[in-house]
Structure formats: structure tokens, C-alpha cells
VOLUM-79078 format. One record per residue (C-alpha): residue number from 1; x, y, z. Coordinates in pm, whole numbers, plus 50000, padded with zeros to 5 digits. Each point is the difference from the previous one (the first is absolute). Layout:
<atoms>
+------+-------+-------+-------+
! pavo !     x !     y !     z !
+------+-------+-------+-------+
!  NUM !     X !     Y !     Z !
...
+------+-------+-------+-------+
</atoms>
This chain:
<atoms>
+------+-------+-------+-------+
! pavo !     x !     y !     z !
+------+-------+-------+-------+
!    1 ! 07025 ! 68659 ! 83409 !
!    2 ! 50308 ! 49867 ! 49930 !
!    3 ! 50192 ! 49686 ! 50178 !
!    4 ! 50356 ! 49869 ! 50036 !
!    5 ! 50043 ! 49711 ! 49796 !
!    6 ! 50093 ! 49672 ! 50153 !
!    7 ! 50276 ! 49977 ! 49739 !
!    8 ! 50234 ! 50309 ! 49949 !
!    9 ! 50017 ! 49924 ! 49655 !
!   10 ! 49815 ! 50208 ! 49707 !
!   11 ! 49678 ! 49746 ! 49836 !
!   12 ! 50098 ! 49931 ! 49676 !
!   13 ! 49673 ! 49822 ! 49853 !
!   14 ! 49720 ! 49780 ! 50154 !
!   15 ! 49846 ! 49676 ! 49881 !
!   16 ! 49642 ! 49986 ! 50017 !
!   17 ! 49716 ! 49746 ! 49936 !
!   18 ! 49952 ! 50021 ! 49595 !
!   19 ! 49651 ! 50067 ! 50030 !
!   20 ! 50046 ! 50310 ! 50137 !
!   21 ! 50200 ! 50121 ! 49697 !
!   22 ! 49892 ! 49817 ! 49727 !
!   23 ! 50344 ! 49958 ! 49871 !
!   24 ! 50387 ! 49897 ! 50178 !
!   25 ! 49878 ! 50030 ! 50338 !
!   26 ! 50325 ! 50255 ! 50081 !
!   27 ! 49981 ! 50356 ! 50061 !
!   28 ! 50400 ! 50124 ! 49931 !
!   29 ! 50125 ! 50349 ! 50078 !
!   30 ! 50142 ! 50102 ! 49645 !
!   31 ! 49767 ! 49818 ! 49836 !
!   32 ! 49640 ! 50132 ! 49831 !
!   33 ! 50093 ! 50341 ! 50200 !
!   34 ! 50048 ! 49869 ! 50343 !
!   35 ! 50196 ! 50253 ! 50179 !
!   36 ! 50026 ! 49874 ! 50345 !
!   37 ! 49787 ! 49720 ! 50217 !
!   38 ! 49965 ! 50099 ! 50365 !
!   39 ! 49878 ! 49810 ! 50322 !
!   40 ! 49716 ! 50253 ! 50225 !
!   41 ! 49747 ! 49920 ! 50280 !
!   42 ! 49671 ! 50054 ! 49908 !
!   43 ! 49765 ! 50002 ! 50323 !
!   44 ! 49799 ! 49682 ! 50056 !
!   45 ! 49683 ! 49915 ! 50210 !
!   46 ! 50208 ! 49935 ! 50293 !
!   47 ! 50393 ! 50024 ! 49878 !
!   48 ! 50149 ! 50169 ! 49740 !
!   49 ! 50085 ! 49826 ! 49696 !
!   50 ! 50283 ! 49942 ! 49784 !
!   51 ! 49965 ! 50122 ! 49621 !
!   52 ! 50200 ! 49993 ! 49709 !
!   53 ! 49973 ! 50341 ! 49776 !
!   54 ! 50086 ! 49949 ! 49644 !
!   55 ! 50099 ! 50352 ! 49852 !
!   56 ! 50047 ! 50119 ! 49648 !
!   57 ! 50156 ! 50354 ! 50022 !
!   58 ! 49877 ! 50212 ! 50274 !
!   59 ! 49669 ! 49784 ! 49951 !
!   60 ! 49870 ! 49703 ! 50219 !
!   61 ! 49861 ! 49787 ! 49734 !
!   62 ! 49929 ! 49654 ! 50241 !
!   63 ! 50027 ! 49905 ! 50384 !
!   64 ! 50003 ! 49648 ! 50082 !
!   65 ! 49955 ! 49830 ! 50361 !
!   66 ! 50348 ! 49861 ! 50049 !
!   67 ! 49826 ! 49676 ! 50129 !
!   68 ! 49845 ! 49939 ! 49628 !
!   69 ! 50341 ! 49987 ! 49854 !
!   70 ! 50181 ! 49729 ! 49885 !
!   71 ! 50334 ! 50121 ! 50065 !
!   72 ! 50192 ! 50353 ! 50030 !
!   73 ! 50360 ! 50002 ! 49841 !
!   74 ! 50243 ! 50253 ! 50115 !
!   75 ! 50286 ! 50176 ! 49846 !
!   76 ! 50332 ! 50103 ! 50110 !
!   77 ! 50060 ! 50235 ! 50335 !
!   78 ! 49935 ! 50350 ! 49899 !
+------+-------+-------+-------+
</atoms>
């Protein structure tokens, strides 16, 4: 399930607490094989909830709840 995100701009990495890396804290497309980061709803106990999907080629490697981010940073209009 996919959702419209609330900023018609492609993600271009994510900043996330540094324990749940163990390194930078940033997940970058083009960088360690990120190919694209997407936004999804994922269905909740009584709403659905926003996710972000880390992919690396045609393979989802990590999906964060948006609310545990630190910050999203967009890139240019498609």
C-alpha cells in the first residue's frame, strides 16, 4: 500500500537516531546502495501508519516509522 507523499518532492536521505545504525545516523540514496527511499502506510491497530522504506535495488532492506525519524530531507522536483 502505497501513499501520496505530503511533499511532492523525491526523499533524498533520512536522519535517524545513531543507535539504530551504529554509525552516521543518515540513510542517503546513492550511498552504500540506496536506490530510492519511499513513504507507505502500513496498517495500524486503529489507523494506518506512515513508514519509510529504505530500498537497495529492487530490495527493501529497512522500513522505519516516519514518527522515529529525526528528519527527512528532500531533493529537487522530479
Amino acid at each position: 500500500m502505497s501513499v501520496a507523499p505530503s511533499v511532492n518532492q523525491p526523499i533524498a536521505m533520512i536522519a535517524l537516531p545513531a543507535s539504530s545504525l551504529g554509525g552516521d545516523g543518515y540513510m542517503a540514496v546513492e550511498h552504500h546502495g540506496v536506490t530510492r527511499i519511499e513513504e507507505v502506510l502500513l496498517p495500524g491497530y486503529c489507523a494506518d501508519i506512515p513508514y519509510i522504506r529504505v530500498w537497495r535495488g529492487g530490495v527493501c532492506r529497512a522500513e522505519f516509522p516516519r514518527h522515529q525519524l529525526l528528519g527527512i530531507y528532500y531533493g529537487d522536483p522530479a
